[in-house]
Every structure is written in C-alpha cells, then in structure tokens.
C-alpha positions, 0 to 999 in steps of 0.5 A: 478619765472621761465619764463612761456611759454604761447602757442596754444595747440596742437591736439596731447596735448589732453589727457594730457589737459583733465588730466589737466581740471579734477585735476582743476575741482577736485581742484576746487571740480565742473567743470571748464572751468581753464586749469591751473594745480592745483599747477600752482595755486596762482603762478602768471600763471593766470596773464600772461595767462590774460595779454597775452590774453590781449595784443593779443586782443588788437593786433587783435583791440578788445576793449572789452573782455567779459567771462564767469567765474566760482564763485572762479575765480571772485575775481581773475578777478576784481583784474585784473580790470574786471567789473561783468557785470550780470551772467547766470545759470550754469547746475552744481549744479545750481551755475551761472557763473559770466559774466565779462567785461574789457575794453581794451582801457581803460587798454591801456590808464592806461598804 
C-alpha cells in the first residue's frame, strides 16, 4: 500500500469533501459523518486517520477520546481498542449512534 498523506482540509476543498461525504453516505446507504471516499474503504486509510488522531490527541494531552459512531463503524472501532460506552438516538431512520471511548494513556502504556 502507498503511503497515505493525512492533512487539514482546505476551504477552497468544500465541494469535492461534500462529494466525498454523500458517495460514503450512499455507500453506507444512510448519512454518515465517514469522510473516506467508498473505495479507500478496507484499504487500511481508517486506521492511520485513527492512530493519527491518536497521537495528536495525545500530543495536545488528552486522555480520552470520545465520539459518536455510526452503526457499521463500530466493529471497526473496538478493533482499535475503543470501548462502547452507551449511545444516542440518530434523527436518520431512527438508528442510534454508538458512543465510544478510548483510553489514551492506556494505548500509550501498551506500547
């Protein structure tokens, strides 16, 4: 796999991002919040993006890092050792949205 170049998007980037949010919402077949286009899917993108989110969290002195995931991203979650901590309704065809944890001293300390 070729290196993969994680970034800040840019303003002038805003209608190519919301291209890319509704092939993955229609990928997905509801709305999501994945701003991986559909074929970057499986190829090991989600997992630099975590461990780069990460590591910076980390840098800035987090400890924990908490969100909001949509119902096909949470097995992909805990296998990045994220916990389920509860989760809350979603207005999108009345699904809830699974609310994660990680540790991140924790992950720091295993390494």
């Amino acid at each position: 796999m070729s290196a993969i170049h994680i970034r800040p998007a840019q303003p002038s980037e805003h209608e190519l991002l919301t291209t890319i949010v509704r092939q993955s919402k229609t990928h997905w077949g509801y709305p999501s919040d994945v701003l991986f286009h559909p074929s970057a899917i499986g190829k090991g993108v989600g997992r630099q993006a975590f461990e780069f989110t990460i590591r910076r969290a980390t840098e800035m002195g987090h400890t924990i890092l908490r969100w909001e995931s949509e119902p096909h991203a949470v097995q992909f979650c805990r296998h990045m050792d994220a916990e389920q901590i509860g989760e809350r309704p979603s207005s999108y065809r009345n699904h809830a949205l699974a609310l994660m944890q990680i540790d991140l001293y924790s992950e720091i300390s295993d390494t």
